[in-house]
C-alpha positions in Angstrom: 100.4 -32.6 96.8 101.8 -30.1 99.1 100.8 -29.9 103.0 99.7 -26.7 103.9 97.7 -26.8 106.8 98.8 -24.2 109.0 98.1 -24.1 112.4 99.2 -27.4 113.1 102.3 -27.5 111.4 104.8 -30.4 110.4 104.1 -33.5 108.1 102.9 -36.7 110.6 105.1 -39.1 111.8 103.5 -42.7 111.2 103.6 -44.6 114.4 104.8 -48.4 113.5 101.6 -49.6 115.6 98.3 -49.0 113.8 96.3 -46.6 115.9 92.5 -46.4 114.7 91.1 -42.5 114.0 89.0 -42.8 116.9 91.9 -43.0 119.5 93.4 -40.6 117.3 90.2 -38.3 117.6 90.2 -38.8 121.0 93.8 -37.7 121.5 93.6 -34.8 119.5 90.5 -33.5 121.3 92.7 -33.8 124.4 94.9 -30.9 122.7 97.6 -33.5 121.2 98.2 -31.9 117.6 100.6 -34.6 116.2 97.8 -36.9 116.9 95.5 -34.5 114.3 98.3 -34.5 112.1 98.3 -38.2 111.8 94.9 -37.9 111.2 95.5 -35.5 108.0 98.2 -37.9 106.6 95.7 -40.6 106.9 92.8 -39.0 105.0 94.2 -36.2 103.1 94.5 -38.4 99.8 90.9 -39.6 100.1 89.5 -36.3 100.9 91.2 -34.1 98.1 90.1 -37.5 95.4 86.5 -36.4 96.5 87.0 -32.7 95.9 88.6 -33.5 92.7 86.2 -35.6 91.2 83.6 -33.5 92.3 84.9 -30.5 91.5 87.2 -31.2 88.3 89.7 -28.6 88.9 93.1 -29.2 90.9 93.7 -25.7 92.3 89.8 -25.8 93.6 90.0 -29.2 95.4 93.2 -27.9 97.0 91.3 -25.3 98.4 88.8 -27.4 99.4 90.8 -29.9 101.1 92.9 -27.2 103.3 89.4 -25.7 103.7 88.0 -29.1 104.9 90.6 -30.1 107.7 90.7 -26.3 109.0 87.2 -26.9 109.5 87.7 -30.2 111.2 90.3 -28.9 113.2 88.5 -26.2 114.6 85.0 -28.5 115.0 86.9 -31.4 116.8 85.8 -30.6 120.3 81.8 -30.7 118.8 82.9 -34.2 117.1 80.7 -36.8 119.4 81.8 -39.8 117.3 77.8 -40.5 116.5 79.5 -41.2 113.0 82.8 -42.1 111.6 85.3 -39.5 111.4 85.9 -40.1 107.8 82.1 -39.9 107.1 82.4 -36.6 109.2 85.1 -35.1 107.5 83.4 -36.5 104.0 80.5 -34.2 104.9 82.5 -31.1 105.5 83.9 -31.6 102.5 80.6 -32.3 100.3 79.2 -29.1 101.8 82.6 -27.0 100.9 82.4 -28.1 97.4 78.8 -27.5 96.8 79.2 -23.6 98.5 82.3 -23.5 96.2 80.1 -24.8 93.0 77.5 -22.1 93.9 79.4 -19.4 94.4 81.4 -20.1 91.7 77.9 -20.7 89.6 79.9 -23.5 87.8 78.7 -27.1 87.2 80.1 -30.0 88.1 83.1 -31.4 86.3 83.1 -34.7 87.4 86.9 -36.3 86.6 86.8 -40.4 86.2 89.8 -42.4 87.4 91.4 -44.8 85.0 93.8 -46.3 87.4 93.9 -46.6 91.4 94.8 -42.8 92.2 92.6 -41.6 89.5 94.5 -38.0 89.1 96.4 -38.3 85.7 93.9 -39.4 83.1 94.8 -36.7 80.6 98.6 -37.4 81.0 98.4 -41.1 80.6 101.0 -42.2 77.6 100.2 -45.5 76.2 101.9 -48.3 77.5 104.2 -51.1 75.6 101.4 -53.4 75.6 98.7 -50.8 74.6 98.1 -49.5 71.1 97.1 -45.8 70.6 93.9 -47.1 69.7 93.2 -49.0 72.6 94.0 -45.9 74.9 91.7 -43.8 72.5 89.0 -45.8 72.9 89.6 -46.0 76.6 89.7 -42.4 77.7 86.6 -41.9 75.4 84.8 -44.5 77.2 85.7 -42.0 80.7 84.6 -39.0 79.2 81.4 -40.7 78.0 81.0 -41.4 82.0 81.8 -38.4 83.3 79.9 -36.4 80.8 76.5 -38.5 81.5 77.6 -38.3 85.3 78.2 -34.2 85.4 74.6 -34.8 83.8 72.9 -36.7 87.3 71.1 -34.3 89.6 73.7 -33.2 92.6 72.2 -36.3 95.2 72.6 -39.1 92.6 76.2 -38.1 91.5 77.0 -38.1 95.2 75.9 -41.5 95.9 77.7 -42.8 92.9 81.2 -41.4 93.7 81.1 -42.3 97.0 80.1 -45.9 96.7 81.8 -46.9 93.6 84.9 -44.5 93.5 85.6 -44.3 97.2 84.1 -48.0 98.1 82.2 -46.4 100.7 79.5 -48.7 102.6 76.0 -47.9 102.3 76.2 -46.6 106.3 79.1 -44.4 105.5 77.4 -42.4 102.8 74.7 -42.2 105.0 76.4 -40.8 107.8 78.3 -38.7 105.5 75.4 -37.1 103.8 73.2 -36.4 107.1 70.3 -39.0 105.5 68.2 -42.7 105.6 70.2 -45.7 104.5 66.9 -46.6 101.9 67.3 -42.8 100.7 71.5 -43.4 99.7 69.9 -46.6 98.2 67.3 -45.1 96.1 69.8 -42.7 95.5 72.4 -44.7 94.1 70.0 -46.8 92.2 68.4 -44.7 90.2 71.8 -42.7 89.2 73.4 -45.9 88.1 69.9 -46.8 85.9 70.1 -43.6 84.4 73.8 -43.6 84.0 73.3 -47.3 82.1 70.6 -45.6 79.5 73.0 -42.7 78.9 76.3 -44.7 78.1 74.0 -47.2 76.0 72.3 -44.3 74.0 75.8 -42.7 73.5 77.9 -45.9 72.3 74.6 -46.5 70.2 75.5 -43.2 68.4 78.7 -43.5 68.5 78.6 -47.0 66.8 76.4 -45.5 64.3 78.7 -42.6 63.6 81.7 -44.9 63.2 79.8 -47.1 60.8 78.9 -43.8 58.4 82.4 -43.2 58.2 83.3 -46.2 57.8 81.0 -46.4 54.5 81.8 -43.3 53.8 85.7 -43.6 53.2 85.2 -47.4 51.5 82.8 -45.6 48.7 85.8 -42.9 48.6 87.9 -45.7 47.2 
């Protein structure tokens, strides 16, 4: 993904010595840019997995993502560090895809990773040591979850791609969505039981299905 982020310019240079985002933070509010720069290599790839799986379309979580660290950049000096920055920036970022849902009037098309980055799922070729079935039956599987997940009121979805996407604590999703721990908590627990019923009901029907056409073709022969 291409950097495009303006006003501060040129792609970081990673220091050899960890330094943590707060010092980082801290730097950059002091007017050091390269120090917000580092910042952007560091989270970019997070931030724009969030948009995307939130928002389901590539050119839209771009957007989002310049949109997000424009916004960051320009709200650093406000930043009091009552939260993490990645929980601040996650926030900024929740909020810019659910104006861009709503002004779009589009519903969510939530996008399920199948492997560590999560971004090719439609592109995926079958490996040597997969059959064509076995990679069918896989990426049904994800569109069965993000169908039933696209189907979770807006707070419940949240909670859910935070936490078991991002591996987000319960804290962070807290801080990131401005509410109580025991609300992410009853949050996340109630979109994963519904979730649960959902996938059951459909691999119910889909078992049945399978097993009419399955009957079907052997009284065919």
């Amino acid at each position: 993904m291409g950097r495009a982020w303006g006003t501060w310019g040129q792609k970081a240079v990673v220091s050899a010595t960890p330094v943590t985002d707060e010092e980082l933070v801290s730097r950059a509010q002091a007017g050091d840019l390269e120090s917000f720069n580092q910042l952007v290599a560091r989270w970019e790839r997070p931030i724009y997995a969030l948009a995307y799986r939130t928002l389901g379309r590539e050119e839209d979580a771009r957007d989002v993502v310049q949109e997000a660290f424009l916004r960051g950049f320009r709200g650093l000096k406000g930043f009091k560090g009552e939260a993490k920055f990645s929980s601040w920036l996650y926030r900024i970022t929740l909020n810019l895809c659910r104006d861009w849902m709503r002004k779009a009037r589009r519903a969510p098309m939530i996008q399920i990773p199948e492997n560590e980055d999560g971004l090719d799922m439609a592109e995926q070729m079958p490996s040597t040591a997969e059959s064509v079935e076995e990679l069918v039956n896989r990426q049904q599987m994800s569109a069965a979850v993000a169908k039933a997940m696209a189907e979770l009121p807006d707070e419940q979805r949240t909670a859910i791609l935070m936490k078991e996407f991002h591996g987000l604590t319960f804290q962070e999703i807290a801080d990131a969505l401005d509410c109580p721990l025991s609300t992410v908590k009853t949050r996340l627990y109630q979109g994963l039981s519904v979730l649960r019923r959902r996938l059951d009901r459909d691999a119910r029907q889909q078992a049945d299905e399978a097993s009419l056409r399955r009957a079907s073709w052997e009284s065919s022969t």
